[in-house]
C-alpha positions as CSV (number, residue, x, y, z in Angstrom):
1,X,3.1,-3.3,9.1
2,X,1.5,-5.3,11.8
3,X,3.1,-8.1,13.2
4,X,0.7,-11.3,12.5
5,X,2.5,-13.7,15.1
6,X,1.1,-14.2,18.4
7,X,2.8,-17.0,19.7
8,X,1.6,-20.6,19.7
9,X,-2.2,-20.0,19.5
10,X,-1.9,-18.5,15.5
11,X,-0.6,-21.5,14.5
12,X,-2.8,-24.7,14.0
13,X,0.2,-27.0,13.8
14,X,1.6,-25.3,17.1
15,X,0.5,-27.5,20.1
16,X,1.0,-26.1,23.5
17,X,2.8,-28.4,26.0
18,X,0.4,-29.0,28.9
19,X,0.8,-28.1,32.2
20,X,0.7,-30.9,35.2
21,X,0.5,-30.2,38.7
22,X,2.8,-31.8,41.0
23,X,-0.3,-33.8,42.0
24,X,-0.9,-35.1,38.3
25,X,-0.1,-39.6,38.0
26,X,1.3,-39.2,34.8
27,X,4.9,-37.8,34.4
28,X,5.2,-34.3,32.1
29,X,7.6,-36.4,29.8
30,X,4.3,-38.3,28.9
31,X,2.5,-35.3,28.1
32,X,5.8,-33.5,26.2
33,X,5.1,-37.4,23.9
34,X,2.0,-36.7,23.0
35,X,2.5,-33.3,22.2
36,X,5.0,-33.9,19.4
37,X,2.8,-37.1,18.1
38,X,-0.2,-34.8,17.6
39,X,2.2,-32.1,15.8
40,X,3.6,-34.8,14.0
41,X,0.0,-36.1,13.0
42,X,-1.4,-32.3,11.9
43,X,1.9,-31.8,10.1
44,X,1.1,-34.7,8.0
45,X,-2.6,-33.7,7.1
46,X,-1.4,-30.1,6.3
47,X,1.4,-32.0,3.9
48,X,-1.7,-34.0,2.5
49,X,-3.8,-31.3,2.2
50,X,-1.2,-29.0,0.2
51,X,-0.6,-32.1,-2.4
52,X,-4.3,-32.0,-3.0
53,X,-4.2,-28.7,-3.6
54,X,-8.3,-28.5,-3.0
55,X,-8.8,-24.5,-2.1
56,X,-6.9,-21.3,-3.7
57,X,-6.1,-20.6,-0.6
58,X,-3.7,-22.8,0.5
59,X,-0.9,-21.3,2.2
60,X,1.3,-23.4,-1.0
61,X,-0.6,-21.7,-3.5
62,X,-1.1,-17.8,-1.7
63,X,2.9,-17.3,-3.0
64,X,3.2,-16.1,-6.2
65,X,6.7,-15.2,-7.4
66,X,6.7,-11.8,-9.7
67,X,9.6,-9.9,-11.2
68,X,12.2,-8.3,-9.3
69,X,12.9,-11.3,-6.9
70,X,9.5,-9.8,-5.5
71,X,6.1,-11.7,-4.6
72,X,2.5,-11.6,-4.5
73,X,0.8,-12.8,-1.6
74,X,-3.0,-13.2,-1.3
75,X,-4.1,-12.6,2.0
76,X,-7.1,-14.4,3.0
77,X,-9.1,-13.8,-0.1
78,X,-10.8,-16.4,-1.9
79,X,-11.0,-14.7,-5.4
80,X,-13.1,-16.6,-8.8
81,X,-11.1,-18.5,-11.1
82,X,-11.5,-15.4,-13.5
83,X,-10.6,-12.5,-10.8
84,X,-7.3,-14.2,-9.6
85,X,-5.1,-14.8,-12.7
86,X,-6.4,-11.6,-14.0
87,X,-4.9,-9.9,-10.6
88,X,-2.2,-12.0,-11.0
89,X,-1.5,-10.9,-14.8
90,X,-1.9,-6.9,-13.3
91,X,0.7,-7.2,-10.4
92,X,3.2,-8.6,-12.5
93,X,2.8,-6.2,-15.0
94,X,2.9,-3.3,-13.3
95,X,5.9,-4.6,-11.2
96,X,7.9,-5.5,-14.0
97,X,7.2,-2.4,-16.0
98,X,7.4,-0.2,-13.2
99,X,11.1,-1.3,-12.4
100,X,12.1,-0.2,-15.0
101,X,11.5,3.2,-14.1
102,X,12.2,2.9,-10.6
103,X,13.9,0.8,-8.0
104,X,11.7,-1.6,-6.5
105,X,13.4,-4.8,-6.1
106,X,12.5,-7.8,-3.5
107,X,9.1,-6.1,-2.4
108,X,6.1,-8.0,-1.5
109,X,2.7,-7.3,-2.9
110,X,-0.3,-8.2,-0.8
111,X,-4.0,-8.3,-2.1
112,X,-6.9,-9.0,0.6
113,X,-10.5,-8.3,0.9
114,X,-10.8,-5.9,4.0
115,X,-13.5,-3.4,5.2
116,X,-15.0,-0.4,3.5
117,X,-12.7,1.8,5.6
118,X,-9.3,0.9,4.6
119,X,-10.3,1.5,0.9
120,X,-11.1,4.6,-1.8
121,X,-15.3,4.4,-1.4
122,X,-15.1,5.8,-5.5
123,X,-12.8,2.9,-6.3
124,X,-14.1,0.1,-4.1
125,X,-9.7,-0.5,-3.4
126,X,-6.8,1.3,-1.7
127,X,-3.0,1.1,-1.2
128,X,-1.1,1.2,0.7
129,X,2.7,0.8,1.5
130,X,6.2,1.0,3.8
131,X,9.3,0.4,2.2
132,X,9.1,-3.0,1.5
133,X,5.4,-4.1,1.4
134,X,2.7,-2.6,-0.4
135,X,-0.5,-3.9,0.8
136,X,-4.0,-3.7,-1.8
137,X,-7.2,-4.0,0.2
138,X,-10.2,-4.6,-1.7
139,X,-14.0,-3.8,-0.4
140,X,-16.2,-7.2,-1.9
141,X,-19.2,-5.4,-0.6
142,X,-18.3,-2.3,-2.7
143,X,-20.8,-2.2,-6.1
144,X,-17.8,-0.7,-8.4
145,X,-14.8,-2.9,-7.2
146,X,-15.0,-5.3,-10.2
147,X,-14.9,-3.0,-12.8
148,X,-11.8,-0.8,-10.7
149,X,-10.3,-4.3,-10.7
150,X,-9.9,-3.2,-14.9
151,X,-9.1,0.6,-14.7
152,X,-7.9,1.5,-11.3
153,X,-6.3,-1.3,-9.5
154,X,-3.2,-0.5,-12.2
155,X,-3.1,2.9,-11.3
156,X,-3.2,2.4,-7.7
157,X,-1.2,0.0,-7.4
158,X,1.7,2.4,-9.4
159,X,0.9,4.8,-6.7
160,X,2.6,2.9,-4.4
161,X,5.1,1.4,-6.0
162,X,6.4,5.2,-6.6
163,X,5.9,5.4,-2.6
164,X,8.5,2.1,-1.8
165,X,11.2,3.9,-4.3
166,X,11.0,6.9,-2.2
167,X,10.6,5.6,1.2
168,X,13.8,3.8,0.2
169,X,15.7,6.7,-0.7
170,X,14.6,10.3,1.3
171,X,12.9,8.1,3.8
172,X,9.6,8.5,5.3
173,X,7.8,12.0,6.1
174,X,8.8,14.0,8.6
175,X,6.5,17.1,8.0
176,X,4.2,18.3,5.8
177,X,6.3,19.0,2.3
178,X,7.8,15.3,2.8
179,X,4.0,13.6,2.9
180,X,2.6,16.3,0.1
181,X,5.6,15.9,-2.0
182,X,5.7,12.4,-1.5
183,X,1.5,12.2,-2.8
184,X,2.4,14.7,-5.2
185,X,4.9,12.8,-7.3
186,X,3.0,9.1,-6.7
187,X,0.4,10.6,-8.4
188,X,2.1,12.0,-11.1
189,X,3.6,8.4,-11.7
190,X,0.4,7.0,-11.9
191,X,0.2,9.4,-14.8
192,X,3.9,8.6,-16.5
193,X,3.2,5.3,-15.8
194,X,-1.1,4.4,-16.9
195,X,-1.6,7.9,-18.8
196,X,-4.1,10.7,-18.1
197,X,-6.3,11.2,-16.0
198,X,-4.9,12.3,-12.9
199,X,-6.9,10.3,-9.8
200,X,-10.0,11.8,-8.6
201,X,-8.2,13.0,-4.9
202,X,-4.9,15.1,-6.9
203,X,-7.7,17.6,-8.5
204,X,-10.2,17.4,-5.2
205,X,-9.4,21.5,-5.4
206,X,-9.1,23.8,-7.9
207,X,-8.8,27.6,-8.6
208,X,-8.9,29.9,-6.1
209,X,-9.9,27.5,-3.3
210,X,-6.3,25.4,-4.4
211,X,-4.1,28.8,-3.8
212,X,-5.8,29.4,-0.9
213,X,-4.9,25.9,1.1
214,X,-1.5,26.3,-1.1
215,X,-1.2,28.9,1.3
216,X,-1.9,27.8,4.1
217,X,0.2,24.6,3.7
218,X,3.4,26.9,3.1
219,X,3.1,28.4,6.5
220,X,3.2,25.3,8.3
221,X,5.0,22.9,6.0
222,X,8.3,22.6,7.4
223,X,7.5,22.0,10.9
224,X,8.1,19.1,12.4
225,X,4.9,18.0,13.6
226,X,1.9,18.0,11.6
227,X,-1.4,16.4,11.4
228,X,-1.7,13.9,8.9
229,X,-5.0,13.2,9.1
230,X,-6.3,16.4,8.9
231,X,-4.5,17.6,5.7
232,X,-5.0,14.3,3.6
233,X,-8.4,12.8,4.5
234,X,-11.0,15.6,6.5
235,X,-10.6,17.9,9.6
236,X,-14.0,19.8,9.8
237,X,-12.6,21.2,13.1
238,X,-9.9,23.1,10.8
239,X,-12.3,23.3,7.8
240,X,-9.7,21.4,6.0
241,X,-11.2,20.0,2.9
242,X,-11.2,16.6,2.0
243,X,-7.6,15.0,0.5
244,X,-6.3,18.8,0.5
245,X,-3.0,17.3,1.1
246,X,-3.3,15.0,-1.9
247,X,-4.1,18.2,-4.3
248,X,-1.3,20.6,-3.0
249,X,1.0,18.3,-3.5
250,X,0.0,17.3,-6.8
251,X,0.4,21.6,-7.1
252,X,3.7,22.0,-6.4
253,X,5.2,18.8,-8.3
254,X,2.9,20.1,-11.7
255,X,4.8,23.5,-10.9
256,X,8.0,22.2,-10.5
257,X,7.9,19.4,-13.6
258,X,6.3,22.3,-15.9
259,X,9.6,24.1,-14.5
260,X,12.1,21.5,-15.2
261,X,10.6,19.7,-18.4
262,X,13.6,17.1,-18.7
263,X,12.5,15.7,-15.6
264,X,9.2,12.5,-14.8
265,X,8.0,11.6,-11.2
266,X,10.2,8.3,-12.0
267,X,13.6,10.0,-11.7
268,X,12.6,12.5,-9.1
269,X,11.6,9.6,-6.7
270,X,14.9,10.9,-4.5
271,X,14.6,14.6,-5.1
272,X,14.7,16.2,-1.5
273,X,10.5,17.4,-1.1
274,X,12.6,20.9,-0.2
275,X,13.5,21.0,-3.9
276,X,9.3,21.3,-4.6
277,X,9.3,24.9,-2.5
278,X,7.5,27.3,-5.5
279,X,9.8,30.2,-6.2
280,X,7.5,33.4,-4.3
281,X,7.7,34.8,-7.3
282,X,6.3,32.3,-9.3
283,X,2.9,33.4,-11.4
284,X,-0.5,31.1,-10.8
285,X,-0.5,28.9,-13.9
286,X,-3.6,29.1,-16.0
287,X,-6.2,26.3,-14.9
């Protein structure tokens, strides 16, 4: 996650002490005087303006506290007096339902309104997450993100819960298994967790054109560079297909849970991604 402080300047009550030339009348103890009198002064109308409590987003009321000694943080959106609780009412129940399946305690949840380009264009929202934060951007320009608000932001936001759990346990990716793996069983949370269907990038291939890029991925997937980019979004100088990664990976954890039927993405969230290598002599499953 980016690092938001920049010093004095992001801070309004954060004065700067000024700087006097030898040549200046006044003494620099003067000017060190009226420095702390003006923070004292905009301290005291940000105290006044937090008892008022006149916007939703005051930096008071931009806290919320969920479950799992967790919190919500809204992140410079000014949401209606309907669209807030309701978001509200979603985080905290997928965060309290979701640990009980897995380990996600003392995360942060941030929701903001960001450009088109850090979202899911289908969805109007995207996730995303480290091991500690996961971070839900929201297009307000996009046509569909009100209703996703109802049946996706759930779903997504599951996604990355499962992501947290794992980053906290095998860590992050180091090749290409660890990311598709990693996609793989997210996705099949979203599916323990909110119920069928699977999410529009797991089943971007199918049939023949899936086996073919499930190839492809085997002969490159342990190595310890790989291009992210290219395998999970679009690489038209590879011919890649869009969100390939997203739809192998979804593969090989179907395989491997229709292998092992005692078994959800919710208590393989530490399962080494080497455990998701398909057997060679494994038969295509009907599709």
């Amino acid at each position: 996650m980016e690092a938001y402080w920049d010093g004095c300047t992001s801070l309004p009550w954060c004065v700067p002490e000024p700087k006097v030339s030898q040549e200046g009348f006044l003494p620099s103890s003067i000017f060190r005087v009226a420095s702390l009198v003006s923070r004292l002064v905009i301290s005291l109308v940000l105290i006044g303006a937090a008892a008022c409590g006149s916007s939703p987003t005051e930096p008071s009321r931009n806290a919320v506290p969920i479950p799992g000694q967790s919190t919500l943080v809204f992140e410079g959106a000014t949401f209606t007096s309907a669209e807030r609780p309701r978001m509200e009412q979603l985080v905290r129940d997928a965060v309290g339902q979701a640990r009980t399946l897995i380990p996600i305690e003392r995360i942060t949840v941030i929701v903001r309104f960001g450009e088109a380009g850090g979202v899911i264009p289908q969805l109007g929202l995207g996730g995303r997450a480290d091991a500690g934060t996961v971070t839900m951007t929201i297009d307000p320009d996009s046509p569909v993100w009100v209703e996703s608000l109802d049946t996706e932001f759930f779903r997504v936001l599951a996604h990355e819960l499962h992501h947290i759990a794992r980053f906290r346990s095998v860590g992050f990716s180091k090749h290409l298994l660890d990311a598709m793996v990693a996609e793989g069983l997210a996705d099949q949370f979203m599916i323990e967790f909110a119920g069928d269907p699977p999410p529009i990038w797991a089943t971007a291939l199918t049939g023949a054109e899936l086996d073919t890029w499930l190839d492809r991925a085997q002969q490159e997937w342990l190595r310890p560079q790989y291009d992210h980019a290219a395998w999970f979004f679009l690489d038209p100088a590879r011919s890649i297909p869009h969100w390939t990664g997203y739809a192998v990976g979804f593969e090989i954890t179907n395989r491997f849970l229709a292998a092992n039927l005692s078994e959800r993405a919710s208590t393989l969230f530490d399962e080494p991604a080497t455990s998701f290598i398909p057997p060679t002599e494994m038969g295509q499953p009907d599709r």
